[in-house]
N, C-alpha and C positions, 0 to 999 in steps of 0.2 A: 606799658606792658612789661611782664615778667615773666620769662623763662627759664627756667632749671633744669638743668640734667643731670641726673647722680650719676659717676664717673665709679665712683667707690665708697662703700661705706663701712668697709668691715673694720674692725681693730688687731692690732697687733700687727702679724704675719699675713703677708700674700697667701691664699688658698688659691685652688681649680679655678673655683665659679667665685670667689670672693677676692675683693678688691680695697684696698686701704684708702684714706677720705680722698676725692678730689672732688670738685664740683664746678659745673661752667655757668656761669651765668649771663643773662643778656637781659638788661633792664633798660628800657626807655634807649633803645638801638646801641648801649655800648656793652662791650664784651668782656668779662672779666674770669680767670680763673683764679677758682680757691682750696688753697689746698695742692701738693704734688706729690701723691703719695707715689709709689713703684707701680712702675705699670700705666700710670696716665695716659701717656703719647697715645698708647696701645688703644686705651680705651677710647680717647679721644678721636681717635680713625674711626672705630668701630661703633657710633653713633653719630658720624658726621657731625660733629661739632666744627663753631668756624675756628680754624685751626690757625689759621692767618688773621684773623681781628682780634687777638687777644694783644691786647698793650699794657697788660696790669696784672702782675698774680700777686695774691693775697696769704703769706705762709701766716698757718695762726700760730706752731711754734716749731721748736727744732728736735721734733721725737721724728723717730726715721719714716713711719708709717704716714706722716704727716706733709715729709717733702724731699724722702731721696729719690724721687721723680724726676727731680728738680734740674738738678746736672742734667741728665739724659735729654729731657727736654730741650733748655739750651740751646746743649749742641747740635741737637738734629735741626731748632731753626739754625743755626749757622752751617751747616750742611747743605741748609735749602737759599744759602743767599741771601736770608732775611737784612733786610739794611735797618729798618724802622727801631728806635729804642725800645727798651723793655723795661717798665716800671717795676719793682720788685719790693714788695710790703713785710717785712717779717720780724723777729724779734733781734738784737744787736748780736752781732757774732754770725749774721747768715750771706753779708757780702764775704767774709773770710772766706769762710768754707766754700761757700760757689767756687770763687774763685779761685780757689787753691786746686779744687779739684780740675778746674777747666784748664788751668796754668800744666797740672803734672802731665794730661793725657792731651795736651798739646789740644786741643778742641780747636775746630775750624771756626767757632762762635768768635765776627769778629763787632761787628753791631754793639751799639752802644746798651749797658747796661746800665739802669738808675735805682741802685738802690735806697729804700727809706727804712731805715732799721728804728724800731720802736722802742722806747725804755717805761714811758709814761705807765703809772699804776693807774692813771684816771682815765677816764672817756676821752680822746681828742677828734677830730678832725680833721683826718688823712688824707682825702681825695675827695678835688672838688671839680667841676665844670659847669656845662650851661644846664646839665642836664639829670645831675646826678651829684649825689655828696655818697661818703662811707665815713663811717664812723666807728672808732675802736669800742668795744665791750672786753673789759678786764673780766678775766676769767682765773680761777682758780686750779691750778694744775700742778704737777711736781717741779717741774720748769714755768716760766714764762709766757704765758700764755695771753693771745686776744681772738674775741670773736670780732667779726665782723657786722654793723647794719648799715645795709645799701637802700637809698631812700630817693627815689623820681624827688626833684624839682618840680614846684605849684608849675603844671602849665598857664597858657594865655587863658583868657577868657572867650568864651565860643560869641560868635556874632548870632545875635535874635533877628534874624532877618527877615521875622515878618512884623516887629516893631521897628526895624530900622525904615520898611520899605512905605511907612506911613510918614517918614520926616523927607521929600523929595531932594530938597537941599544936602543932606548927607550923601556926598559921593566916596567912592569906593578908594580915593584915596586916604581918607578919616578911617579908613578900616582898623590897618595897623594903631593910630593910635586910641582908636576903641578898645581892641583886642588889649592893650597894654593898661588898659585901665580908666581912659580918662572920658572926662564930660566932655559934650561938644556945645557950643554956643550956636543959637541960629541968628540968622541976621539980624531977625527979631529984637536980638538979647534974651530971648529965652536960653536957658541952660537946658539941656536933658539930660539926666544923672547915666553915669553909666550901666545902672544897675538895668534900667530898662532896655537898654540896648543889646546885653549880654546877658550870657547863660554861665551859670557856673560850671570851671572846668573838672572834668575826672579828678577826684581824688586822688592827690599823690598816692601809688603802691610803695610799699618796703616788705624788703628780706633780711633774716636775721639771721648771722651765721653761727651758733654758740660750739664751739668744736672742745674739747677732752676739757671735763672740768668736773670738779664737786659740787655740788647744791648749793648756788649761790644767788641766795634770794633777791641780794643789792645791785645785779643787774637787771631786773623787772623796771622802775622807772624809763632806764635808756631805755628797753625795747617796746615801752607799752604802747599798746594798739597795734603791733607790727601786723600785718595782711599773712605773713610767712614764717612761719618759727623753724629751723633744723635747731635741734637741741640733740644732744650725744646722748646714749640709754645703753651705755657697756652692762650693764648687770639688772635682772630684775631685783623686787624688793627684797625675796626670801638671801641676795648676799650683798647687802648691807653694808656688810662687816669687810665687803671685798673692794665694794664700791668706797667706803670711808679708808681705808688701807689705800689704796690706789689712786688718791684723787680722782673718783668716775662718779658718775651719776647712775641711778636707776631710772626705771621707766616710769616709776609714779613719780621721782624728784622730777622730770622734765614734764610731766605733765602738769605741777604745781605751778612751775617756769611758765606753762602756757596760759594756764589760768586765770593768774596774779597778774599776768599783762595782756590779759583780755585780747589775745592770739588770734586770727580767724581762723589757723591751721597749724595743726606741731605737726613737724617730719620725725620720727626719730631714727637715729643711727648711728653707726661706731657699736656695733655688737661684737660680745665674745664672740669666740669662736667656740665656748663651751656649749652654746644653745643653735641644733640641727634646728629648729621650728622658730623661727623670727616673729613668728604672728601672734607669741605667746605674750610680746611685748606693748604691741597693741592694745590688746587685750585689756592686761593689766592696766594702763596708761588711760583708758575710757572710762574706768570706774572714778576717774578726775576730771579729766577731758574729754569733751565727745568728738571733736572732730581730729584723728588721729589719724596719721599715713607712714607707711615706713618705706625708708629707702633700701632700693635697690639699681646694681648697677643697670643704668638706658632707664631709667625709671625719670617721667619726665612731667614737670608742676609749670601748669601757664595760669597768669593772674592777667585780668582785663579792669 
């Protein structure tokens, strides 16, 4: 399963009611933040997110709206006693700066911190367990940049337990290694393959994180088929010419992004702050793509 909570999706500067990227996510029961823009923590209380099972943040780069969250966070786990390490993903140069800032203001943060500072221009393979992999998406921005795809592990195979309960000899200790894949032998010597014995499990879900970048069509393979597209839409199509200046994308480029890798859903977000009406982006973005949602902060996407 897949949960998301938009923390913040605005660009540039903090507003009132708008909030710079951050995003919580909880896939296949692990917990991860992405993204720490200003204001986080804040937001973070204020949609109950688990505040305490995050073990992994994910910066995509080092533009301030992106992750001077970041310090403050920290600190306030180390205010709260936190002992548990904190795995920390972002581009080279973001252990320094943590650290320097936490060194000058003396920060109570005493917990071990593990940083993984990224340099690679290719796709790798940053975060793995029993349960979950992430994988970098190069992304094209003025600085350094990566998106993130978070992808379930194939679970077990489910037991058919109304073809099991016709072979009497299969006892429930063979489960486990039914589940795991294998034939079972009867005393017979008959083989029963395991296909009949199980059911196939839920399709792996995946989320795609594509955070500030230009129209870059050569990450479509990494993400194709994703269940969950966030792709960035700072500018509609009519500024172009602002989006091309700025390395940003519009809302029909991230539409094409969803298309081309056959999406089951684009989020879009990272909006000016020139456009009071957000839904204009939408809008635009369905004349590509039909199934389009935008973010906003507490705004919250479950996949089954």
């Amino acid at each position: 399963m897949i949960n998301l909570t938009i923390l913040g999706c605005h660009s540039a500067t903090p507003r009132a009611n708008a909030f710079p990227t951050a995003q919580y996510l909880e896939i296949n029961n692990k917990h991860f933040l992405i993204d720490c823009g200003e204001g986080t923590q804040r937001q973070m209380r204020k949609y109950k997110v688990g505040f305490s099972k995050i073990n992994h943040i994910f910066i995509s780069h080092l533009h301030g709206d992106h992750y001077y969250g970041l310090v403050g966070l920290l600190s306030t786990y180390g205010m709260l006693s936190r002992e548990k390490e904190m795995h920390i993903y972002g581009p080279k140069g973001i252990q320094k700066a943590t650290m320097q800032m936490l060194k000058i203001s003396e920060s109570h943060a005493k917990f071990n911190m593990v940083f993984h500072e990224l340099t690679s221009k290719e796709s790798e393979l940053i975060y793995e367990d029993d349960k979950v992999t992430v994988t970098t998406i190069p992304l094209n921005h003025r600085v350094y940049t990566n998106g993130y795809l978070f992808k379930e592990k194939e679970k077990p195979r489910k037991l058919n337990m109304l073809n099991i309960s016709g072979y009497p000899e299969i006892d429930k200790a063979d489960y486990l290694n039914i589940k795991a894949g294998r034939d079972i032998t009867l005393t017979s010597g008959e083989v029963v393959p395991n296909k009949s014995l199980t059911l196939d499990p839920p399709k792996p879900l995946s989320y795609a994180f594509c955070s500030d970048t230009s129209y870059k069509p050569d990450i479509v393979p990494i993400i194709k088929d994703v269940d969950l597209l966030y792709h960035e839409s700072t500018f509609l199509a009519d500024r172009q010419d602002l989006a091309k200046k700025t390395k940003h994308s519009t809302s029909i480029e991230a539409a094409k992004i969803a298309k081309d890798a056959s999406a089951k859903e684009l989020i879009l977000g990272h909006f000016s702050g020139r456009y009071p009406d957000t839904t204009v982006f939408q809008k635009e973005a369905k004349t590509v793509f039909d199934n389009v949602s935008l973010a906003k902060p507490g705004a919250k996407f479950t996949l089954k």
